[in-house]
MIVEX-955695 format. One record per residue: z, x, y of N, C-alpha, C in turn. Coordinates in steps of 0.2 Angstrom, whole numbers, plus 5000, padded with zeros to 4 digits. Each point is the difference from the previous one (the first is absolute). Last residue first. Layout:
N
ZXYZXYZXY ...
This chain:
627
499750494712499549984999500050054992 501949885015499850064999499149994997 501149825019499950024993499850064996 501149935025499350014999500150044991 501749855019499950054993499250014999 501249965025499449984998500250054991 501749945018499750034999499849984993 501049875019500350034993499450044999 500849865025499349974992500650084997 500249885024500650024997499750014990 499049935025499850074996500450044996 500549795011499349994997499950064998 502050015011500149984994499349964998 500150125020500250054994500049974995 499249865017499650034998500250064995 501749865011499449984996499550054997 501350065018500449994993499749964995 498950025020500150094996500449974995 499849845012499450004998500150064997 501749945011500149954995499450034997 500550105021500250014995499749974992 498350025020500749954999500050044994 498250095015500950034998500449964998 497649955006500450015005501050034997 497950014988499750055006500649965006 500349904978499850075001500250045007 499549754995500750035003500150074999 497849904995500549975007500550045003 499150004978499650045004500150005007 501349864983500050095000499850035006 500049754993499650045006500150065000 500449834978500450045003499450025006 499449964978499749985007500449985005 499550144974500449995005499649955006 500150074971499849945006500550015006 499950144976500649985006499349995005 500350054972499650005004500549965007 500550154977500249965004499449995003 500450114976500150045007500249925003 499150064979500750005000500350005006 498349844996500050054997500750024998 499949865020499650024998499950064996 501849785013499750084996499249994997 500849945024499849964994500150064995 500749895029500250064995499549974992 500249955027499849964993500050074997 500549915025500150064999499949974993 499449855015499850065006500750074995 499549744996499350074994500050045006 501149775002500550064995499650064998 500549785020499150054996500650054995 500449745014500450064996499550044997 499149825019500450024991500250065000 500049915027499350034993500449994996 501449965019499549934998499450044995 500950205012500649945000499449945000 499650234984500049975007500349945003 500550154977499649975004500049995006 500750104975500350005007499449965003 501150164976499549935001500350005008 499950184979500349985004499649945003 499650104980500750035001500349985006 498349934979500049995008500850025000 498450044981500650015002500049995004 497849994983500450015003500449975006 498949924980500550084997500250035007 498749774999500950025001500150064997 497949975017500449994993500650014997 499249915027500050064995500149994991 499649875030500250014992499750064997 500150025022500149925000500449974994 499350285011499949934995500449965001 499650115023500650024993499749944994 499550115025499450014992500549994996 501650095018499449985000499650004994 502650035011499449994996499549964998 501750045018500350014995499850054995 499650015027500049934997500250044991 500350105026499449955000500049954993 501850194998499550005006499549934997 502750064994499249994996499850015006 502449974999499650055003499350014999 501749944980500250015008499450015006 500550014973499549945003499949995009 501650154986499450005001499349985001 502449924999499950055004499250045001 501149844982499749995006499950045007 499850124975500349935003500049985007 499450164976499749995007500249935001 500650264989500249924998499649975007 499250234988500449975007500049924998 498850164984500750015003500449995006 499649824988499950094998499450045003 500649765001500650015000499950084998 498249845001500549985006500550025001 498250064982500050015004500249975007 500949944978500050095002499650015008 501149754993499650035001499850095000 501649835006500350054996499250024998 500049805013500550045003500150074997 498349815001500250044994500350065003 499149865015500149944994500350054996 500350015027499950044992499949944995 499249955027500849984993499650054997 499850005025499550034995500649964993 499349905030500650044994499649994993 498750075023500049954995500650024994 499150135022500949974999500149944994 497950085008500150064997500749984998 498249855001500450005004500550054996 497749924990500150045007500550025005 499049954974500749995003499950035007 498149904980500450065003500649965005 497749954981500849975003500150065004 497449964997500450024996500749975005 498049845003500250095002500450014997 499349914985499850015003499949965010 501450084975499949975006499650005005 500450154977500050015007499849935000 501050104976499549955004500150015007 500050164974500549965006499749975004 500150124972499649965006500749995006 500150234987499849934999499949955005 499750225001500250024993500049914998 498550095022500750014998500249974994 497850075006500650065003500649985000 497849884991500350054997500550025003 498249905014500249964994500350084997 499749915024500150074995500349994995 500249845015499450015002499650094997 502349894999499549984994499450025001 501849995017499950074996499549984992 500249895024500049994996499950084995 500450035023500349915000500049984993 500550244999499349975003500549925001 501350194991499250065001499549935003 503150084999499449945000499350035002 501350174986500349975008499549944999 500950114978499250005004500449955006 501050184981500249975004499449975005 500750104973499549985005500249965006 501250164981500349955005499250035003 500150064972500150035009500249945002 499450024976500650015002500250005009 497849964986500450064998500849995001 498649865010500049974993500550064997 499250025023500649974999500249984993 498050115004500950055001500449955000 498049924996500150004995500850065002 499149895017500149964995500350044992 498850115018500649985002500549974992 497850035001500350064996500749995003 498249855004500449994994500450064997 498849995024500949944997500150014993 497850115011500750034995500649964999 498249875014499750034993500450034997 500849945021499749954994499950024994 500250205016500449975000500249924996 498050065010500150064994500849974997 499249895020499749954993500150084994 501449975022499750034996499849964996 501249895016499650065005499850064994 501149804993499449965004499650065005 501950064987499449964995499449975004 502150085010499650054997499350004995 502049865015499150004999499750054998 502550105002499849935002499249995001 501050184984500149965008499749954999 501250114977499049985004500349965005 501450184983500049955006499349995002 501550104978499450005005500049945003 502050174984499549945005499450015001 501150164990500649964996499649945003 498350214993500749945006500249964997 498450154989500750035003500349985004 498449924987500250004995500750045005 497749975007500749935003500250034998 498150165000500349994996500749955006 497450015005500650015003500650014991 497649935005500050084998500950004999 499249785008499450014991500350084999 500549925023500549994995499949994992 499150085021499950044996500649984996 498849875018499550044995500550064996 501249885015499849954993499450034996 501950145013499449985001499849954994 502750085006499550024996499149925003 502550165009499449965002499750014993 502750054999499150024999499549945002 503150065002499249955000499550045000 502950035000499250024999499649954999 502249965015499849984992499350045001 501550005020499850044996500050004992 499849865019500450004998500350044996 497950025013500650005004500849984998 498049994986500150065001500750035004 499149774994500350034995500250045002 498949925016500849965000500150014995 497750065002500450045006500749984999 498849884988499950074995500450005005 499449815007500750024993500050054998 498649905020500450065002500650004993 497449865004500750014998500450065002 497849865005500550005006500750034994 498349964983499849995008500549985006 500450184974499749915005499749995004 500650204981500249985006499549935002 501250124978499349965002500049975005 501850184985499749955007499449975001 502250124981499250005002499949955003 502350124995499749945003499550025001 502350094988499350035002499549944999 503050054999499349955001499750035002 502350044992499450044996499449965001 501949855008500050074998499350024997 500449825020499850024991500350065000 501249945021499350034997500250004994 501249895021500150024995499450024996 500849955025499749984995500150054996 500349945026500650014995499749984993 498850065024500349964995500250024995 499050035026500550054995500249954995 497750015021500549974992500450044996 498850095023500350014994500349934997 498050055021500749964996500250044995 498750125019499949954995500549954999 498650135022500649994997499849994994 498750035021500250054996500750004996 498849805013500450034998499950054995 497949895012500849984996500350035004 497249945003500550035000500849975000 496949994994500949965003500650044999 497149995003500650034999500649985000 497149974996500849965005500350044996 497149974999500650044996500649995007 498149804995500250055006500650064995 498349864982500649995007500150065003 498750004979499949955003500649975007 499950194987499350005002500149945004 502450094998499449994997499449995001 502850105004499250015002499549964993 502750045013499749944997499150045000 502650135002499349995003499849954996 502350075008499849994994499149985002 502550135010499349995002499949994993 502450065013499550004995499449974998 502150115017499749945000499450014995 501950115013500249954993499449964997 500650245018499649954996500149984993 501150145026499949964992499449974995 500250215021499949935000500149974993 499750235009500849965004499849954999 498250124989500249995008500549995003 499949914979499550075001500149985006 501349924976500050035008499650025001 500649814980499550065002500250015007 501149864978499850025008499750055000 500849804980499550075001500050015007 501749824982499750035009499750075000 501549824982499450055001499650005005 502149834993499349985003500250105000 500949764983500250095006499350015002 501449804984499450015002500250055007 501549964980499749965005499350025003 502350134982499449955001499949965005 500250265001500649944998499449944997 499850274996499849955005500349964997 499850264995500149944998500149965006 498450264997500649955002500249944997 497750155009500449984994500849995002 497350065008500549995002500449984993 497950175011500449974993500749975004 497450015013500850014998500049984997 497650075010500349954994500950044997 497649985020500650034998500349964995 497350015008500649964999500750054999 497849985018500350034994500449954999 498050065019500349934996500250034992 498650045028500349994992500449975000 498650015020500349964995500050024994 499850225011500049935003500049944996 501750164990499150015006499949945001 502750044992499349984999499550025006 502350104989499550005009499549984994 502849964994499250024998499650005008 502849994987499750025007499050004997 502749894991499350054997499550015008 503049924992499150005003499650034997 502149994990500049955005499549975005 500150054970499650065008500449945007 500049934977500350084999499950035005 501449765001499050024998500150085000 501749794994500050045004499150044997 501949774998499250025000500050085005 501949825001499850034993499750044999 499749835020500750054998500050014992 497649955014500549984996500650045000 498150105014500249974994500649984998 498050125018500749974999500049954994 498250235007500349914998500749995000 497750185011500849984996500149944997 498250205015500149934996500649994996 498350145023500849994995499949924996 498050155012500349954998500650024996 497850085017500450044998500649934997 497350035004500649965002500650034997 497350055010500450014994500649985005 497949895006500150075000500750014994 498849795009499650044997499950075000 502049774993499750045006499450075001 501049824982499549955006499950075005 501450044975499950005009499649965001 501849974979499449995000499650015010 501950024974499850015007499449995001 501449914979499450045002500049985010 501850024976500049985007499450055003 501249944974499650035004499849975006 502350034982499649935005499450065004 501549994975499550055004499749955006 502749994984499349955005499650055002 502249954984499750075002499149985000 502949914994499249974999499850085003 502549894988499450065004499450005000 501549785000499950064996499650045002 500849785011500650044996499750084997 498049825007500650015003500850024994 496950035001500649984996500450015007 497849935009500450085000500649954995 497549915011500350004996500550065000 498349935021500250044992500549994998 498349945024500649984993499850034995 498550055015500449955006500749994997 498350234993500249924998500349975006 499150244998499849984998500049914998 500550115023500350024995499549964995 499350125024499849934995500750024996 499450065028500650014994499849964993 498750115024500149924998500550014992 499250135026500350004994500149944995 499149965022499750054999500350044993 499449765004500450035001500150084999 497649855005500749994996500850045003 497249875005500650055006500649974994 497249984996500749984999500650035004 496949964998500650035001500649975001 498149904984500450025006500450055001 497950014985500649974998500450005008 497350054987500550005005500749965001 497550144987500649965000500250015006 497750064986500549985005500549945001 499250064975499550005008500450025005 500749984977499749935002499850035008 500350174984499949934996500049955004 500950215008499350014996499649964996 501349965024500250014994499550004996 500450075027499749984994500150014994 501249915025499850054995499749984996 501449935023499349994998500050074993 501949845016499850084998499349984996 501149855021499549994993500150094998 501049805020500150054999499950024991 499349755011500450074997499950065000 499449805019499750044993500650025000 499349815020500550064996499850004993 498749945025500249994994500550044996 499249865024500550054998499749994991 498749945024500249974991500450035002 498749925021500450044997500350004993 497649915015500749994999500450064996 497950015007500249985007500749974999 498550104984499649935004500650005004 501250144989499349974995499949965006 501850204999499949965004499449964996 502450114989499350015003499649945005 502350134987500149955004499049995002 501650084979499450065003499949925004 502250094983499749955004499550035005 501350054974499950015007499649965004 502050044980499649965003499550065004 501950004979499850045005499250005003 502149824991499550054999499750025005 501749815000500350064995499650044998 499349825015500750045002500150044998 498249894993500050045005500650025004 500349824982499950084996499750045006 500449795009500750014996499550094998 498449865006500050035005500750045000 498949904983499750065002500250025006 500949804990500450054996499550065004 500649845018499750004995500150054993 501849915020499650055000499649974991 501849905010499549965003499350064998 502250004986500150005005499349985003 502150044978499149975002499949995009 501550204984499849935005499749995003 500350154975499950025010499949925001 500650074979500549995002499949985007 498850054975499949975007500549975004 500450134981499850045003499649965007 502250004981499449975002499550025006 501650174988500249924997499149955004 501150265003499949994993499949934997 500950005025500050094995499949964991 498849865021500850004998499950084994 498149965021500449964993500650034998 498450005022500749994998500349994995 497750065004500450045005500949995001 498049914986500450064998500650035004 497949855004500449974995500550044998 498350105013500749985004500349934995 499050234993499849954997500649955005 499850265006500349964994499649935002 500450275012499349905003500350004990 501750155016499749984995499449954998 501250105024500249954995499450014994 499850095023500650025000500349954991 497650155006500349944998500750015001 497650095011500550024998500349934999 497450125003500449944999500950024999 497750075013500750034997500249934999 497350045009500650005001500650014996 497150015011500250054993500949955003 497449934999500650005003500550034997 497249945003500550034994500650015005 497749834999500250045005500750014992 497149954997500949985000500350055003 497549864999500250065001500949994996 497949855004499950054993500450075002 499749855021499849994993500150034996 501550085019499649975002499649974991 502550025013499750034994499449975000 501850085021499649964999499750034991 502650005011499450064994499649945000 502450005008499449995002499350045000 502550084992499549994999499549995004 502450125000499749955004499449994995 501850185000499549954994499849955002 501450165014499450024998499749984995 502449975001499850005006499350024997 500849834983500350065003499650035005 500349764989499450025004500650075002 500949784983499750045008499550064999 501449924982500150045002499850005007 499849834985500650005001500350065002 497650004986500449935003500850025001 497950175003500449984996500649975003 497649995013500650064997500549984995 497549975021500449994993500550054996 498249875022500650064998500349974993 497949945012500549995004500650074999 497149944993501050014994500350025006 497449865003500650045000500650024997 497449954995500749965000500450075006 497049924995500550065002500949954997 498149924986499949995009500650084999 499149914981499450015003500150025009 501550064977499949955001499250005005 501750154988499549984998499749935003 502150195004499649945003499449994997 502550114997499350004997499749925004 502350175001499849935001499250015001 502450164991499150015001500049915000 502050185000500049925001499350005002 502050164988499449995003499749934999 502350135000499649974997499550005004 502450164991499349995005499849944997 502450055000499749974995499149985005 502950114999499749955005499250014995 502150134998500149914997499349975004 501150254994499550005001500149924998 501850175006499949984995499349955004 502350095012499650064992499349974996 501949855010499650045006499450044999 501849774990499650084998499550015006 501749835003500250064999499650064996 499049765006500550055005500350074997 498149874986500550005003500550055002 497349874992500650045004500550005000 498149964980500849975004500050065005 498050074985500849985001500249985005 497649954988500450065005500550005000 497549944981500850015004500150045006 498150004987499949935001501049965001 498050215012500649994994500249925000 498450075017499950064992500450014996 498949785016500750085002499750014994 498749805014500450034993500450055003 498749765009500550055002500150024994 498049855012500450044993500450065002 498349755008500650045004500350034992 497649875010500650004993500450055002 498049825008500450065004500550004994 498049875005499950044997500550065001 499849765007499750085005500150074997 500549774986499450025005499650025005 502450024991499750004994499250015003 501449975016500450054997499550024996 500149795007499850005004499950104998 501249854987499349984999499750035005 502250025002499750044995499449994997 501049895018500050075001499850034994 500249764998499450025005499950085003 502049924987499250004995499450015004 502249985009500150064999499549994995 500149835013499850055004500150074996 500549804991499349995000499850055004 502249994996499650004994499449995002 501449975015500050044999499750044992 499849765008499950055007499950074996 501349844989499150014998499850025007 502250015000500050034994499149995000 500949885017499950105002499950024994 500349765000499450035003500050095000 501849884989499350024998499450025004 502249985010499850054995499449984996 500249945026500349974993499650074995 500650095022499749964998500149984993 501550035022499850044994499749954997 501150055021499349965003499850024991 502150075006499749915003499549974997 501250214986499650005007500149915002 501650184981499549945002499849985007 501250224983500049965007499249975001 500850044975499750045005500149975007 501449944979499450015002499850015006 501850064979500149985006499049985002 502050074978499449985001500049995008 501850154987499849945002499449995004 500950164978499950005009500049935001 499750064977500749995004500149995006 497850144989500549964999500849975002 498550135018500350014991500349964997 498649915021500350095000499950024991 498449785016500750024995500250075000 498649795015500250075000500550014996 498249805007500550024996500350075000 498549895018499850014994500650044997 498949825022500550024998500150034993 497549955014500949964999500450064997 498050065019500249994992500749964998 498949945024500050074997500350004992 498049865013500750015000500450064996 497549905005500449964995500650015003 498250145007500249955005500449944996 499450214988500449985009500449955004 498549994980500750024999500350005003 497949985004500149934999500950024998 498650185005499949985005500649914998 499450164985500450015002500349985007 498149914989500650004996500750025003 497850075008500049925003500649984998 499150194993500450005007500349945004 498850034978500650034998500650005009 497749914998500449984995500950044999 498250125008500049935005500549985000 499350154986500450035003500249955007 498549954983500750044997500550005005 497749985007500149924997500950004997 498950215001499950005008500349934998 499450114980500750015004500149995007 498349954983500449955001500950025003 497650124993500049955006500649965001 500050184986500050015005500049955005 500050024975500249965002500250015007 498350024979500050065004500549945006 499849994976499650065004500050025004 501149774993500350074998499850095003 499949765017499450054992500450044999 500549775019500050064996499650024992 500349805016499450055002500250074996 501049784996499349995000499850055001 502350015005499750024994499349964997 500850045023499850064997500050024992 500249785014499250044999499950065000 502149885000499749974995499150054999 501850085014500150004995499549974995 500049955023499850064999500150004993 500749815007499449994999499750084997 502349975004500049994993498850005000 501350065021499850054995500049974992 499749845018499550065000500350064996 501749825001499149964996499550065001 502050075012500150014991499449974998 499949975023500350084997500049994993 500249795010499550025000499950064998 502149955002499649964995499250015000 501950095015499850044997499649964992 500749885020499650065003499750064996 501849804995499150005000499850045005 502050064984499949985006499349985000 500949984977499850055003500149965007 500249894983500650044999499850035003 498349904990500449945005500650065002 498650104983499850005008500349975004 500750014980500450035003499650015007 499249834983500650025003500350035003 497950044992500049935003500549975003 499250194986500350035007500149945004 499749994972499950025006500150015005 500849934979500150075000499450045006 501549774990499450045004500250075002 500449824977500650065004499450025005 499449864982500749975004500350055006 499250124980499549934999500749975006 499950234991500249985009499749935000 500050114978500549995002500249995007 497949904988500250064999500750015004 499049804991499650064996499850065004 501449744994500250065003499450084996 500249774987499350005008500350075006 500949964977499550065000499649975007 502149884994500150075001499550055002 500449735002499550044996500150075002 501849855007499850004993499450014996 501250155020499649905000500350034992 501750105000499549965003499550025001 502250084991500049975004499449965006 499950144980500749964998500249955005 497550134992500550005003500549944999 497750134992500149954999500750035004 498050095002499949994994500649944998 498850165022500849974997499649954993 498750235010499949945000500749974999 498850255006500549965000500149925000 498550195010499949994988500349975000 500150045021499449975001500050004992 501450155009500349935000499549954999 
């Protein structure tokens, strides 16, 4: 906060830059709330701020023993100052979403909430400064980096989860470890600790973890099915201490100079990777069978005989072999070739089963459901892992379900659509699901490729901006379109100029470019009869219906007139934008500006958008001159 200057402001002084830092005016000394103590305990606090102050004149990275004795002073004298404040004030308490909020029974004698909050902040910094300088480090690992869920009705089955809990004393004095065990279990008969640890030693404890709940991202713990995901209430608890709720903790109670810490660590699986060294990732408590289907949403024709391969991967956390039923419920119409499938996964294994289903479906939206039985126990619950180098790997968990989108669409005839996938695009997946042929075609091999046998091609969304190979073959695009084809290019940038050559004629970005972010923004046809507005799906208000998040994005501002605005719409009080659908001929073919959010509405099933997008990949077949 010390880089931080103000530079200029709305509401005053009128020399903005003598403010030069953001607590300028704000004390952030002990000078107030010392008033606010008993005087009995005023004294008390002036000597542990004195101890403090001369343990950071007296401290040495090298060698920082001297300053656990003046720590530990300090840390007593605080606790001592807290006490005698009064008891904690009053702290928010929520449930589930919706519940009603309520706060904690409130005391007499409660002390003012800032004081306790800096009380308690300065006491929980003095424990881990005091932690850190006696040299004491607490690790807890296991031998797997999962365990399953307990639950009651399995009996048969192996859920509990060895850990070891080694506290390392490197420091210069004796410590003692009190006792320690896995948070929210207690102390089983016969795990007692108090375990003196003398210099250069460490003491080793062996205990069980078991989980009755999932550890998830507690920003997680109550999101809505398939929609927003920070749903948990806000409550008095900090985010580090929110996420020990939902993981697999432990806690090592010890004794330092005469005062008492607690510390808590995670539970750690430890392994060697042959490229980056030792690794460690937390241990996780999942569900013991976990059900993935391939999609959350899928497209499905309605009225006409479709024929669906849905793959359903199982998944054990158990370290023995699982014996598992798997089925689905489906849709009325919809009939699968097996009603179950039975598989024994080993230890955490992991198979996929794959039903043919087939049948006709109404139009609306249907929902596909995978179960799994093991043990007398259902499981609907599906797991999606997040893992990067650079973040905690977290887990989240759903519903073993999907959507079915049933819409009533008409299909180019004789349509064969080459793809040039995007960034964030699901269009190839939503041709397939429509069941239009498509081929992924790679930008490095659209110089080898013969175009000459699609009726289409489709370039996602910023495609341009996430291949520079890709730039460079545009002209081969161009010249399928010149041949005779339907080029379709999804919005590629704020400014698409910024690649000189890729579109056929001039067009202009604003900058920031225009867009529509109100998904319910009403849409006018300029060119009602237009071919692709009317074949092979006529597209009218009803398609417009139900947008997600926003219209169109990146939309030219201006264009050259050989190309065709077909549709025009706006935000309430913006201008009229008309570059979110531009048609041009080109050669003998077409060229088609889209920036319509496709990408958007896709992957949530609006009708309107499937029926769109048949009639973008409504092109003719390529003549390719005899030679």
């Amino acid at each position: 906060l010390g880089f931080l200057s103000r530079e200029a402001s709305r509401v005053g002084p009128d020399n903005a830059r003598s403010e030069q830092s953001l607590f300028d005016g704000i004390d952030t000394t002990w000078t107030a709330l010392r008033g606010t103590l008993p005087s009995t305990a005023q004294p008390v606090l002036d000597s542990a701020l004195r101890a403090i102050t001369s343990v950071r004149t007296a401290y040495r990275s090298d060698d920082p023993s001297p300053i656990v004795t003046p720590l530990a002073q300090a840390l007593r004298q605080l606790r001592d100052v807290r006490n005698a404040s009064g008891s904690g004030p009053g702290i928010l308490i929520t449930g589930r979403p919706g519940a009603p909020f309520s706060l904690s029974r409130r005391a007499r004698d409660e002390a003012p909430p800032a004081l306790w909050d800096a009380l308690a902040t300065t006491i929980d910094r003095a424990e881990r400064a005091l932690v850190l300088a006696a040299g004491v480090a607490v690790e807890a690992t296991a031998p797997r980096a999962t365990f399953p869920v307990r639950e009651a009705v399995k009996i048969a089955v192996n859920d509990s989860l060895p850990v070891t809990i080694t506290v390392f004393n490197r420091g210069r004095a004796a410590v003692q470890l009190l006792n320690a065990s896995v948070a929210g279990l207690g102390l089983r008969p016969g795990e007692a600790g108090d375990v003196a640890i003398s210099p250069d030693s460490a003491a080793v404890l062996n205990r069980w973890a078991v989980a009755f709940q999932p550890n998830s991202p507690w920003w997680r713990a109550f999101g809505r099915k398939q929609q927003d995901w920070f749903q948990a209430p806000i409550d008095a608890r900090t985010e580090s201490q929110q996420q020990e709720q939902r993981a697999t903790m432990v806690q090592a109670r010890l004794m330092i100079a005469g005062e008492s810490v607690t510390v808590n660590e995670p539970v750690v699986y430890r392994f060697a990777d042959p490229i980056k060294g030792d690794q460690q990732v937390p241990v996780s408590a999942v569900p013991g069978i976990t059900v993935n289907l391939g999609n959350t949403m899928e497209y499905i024709r309605a009225g006409v005989p479709v024929e669906r391969f849905v793959p359903v991967r199982i998944q054990s956390s158990y370290p023995h072999d699982a014996e598992v039923t798997v089925k689905l419920e489906l849709p009325e119409g919809l009939k699968a070739d097996s009603v179950e499938r039975e598989r024994v996964l080993g230890p955490d294994g992991a198979t996929i089963l794959t039903f043919r289903v087939r049948g006709m479906v109404k139009e609306g939206r249907l929902e596909l459901v995978a179960l799994a039985l093991h043990e007398g126990a259902l499981s609907t619950s599906s797991v999606f892992n997040i893992q990067y180098d650079h973040i905690t790997p977290m887990r989240l968990y759903g519903a073993s379900g999907m959507y079915l989108s049933s819409v009533n669409v008409k299909l180019p005839p004789r349509a064969r659509v080459g793809y040039v996938k995007g960034v964030g695009d699901t269009g190839l997946e939503a041709l397939e699901q429509l069941d239009i042929t498509v081929e992924k075609i790679e930008p490095s091999m659209l110089t080898s490729t013969d175009l000459s046998r699609f009726t289409s091609i489709v370039v996602g969304p910023r495609a341009y901006e996430a291949s520079d190979v890709l730039v460079r073959n545009n002209a081969r695009l161009l010249d399928y379109a010149k041949k005779g084809g339907t080029l379709v290019v999804q919005y590629g940038a704020q400014d698409m100029n910024r690649f000189p050559g890729v579109v056929p004629y001039p067009m202009q970005w604003n900058r920031p470019a225009a867009r529509v972010t109100m998904e319910q923004a009403p849409v006018t046809v300029l060119q009602p009869t237009h071919p692709l507005l009317v074949g092979p799906n006529r597209i009218g208000a009803a398609d417009w219906a139900d947008w997600a998040q926003e219209r169109a994005t990146y939309m030219p501002s201006t264009f050259d007139k050989r190309y065709t605005p077909l549709l025009a719409m706006n935000d309430p009080n913006e201008p009229v934008q008309q570059g979110g659908l531009l048609v041009a001929p080109l050669g003998k073919g077409r060229y088609v500006y889209v920036t319509l959010a496709l990408f958007r509405q896709l992957p949530n099933g609006v009708p309107g958008a499937a029926r769109v997008l048949a009639n973008l990949v409504n092109g003719k077949s390529v003549v390719v001159p005899k030679m």
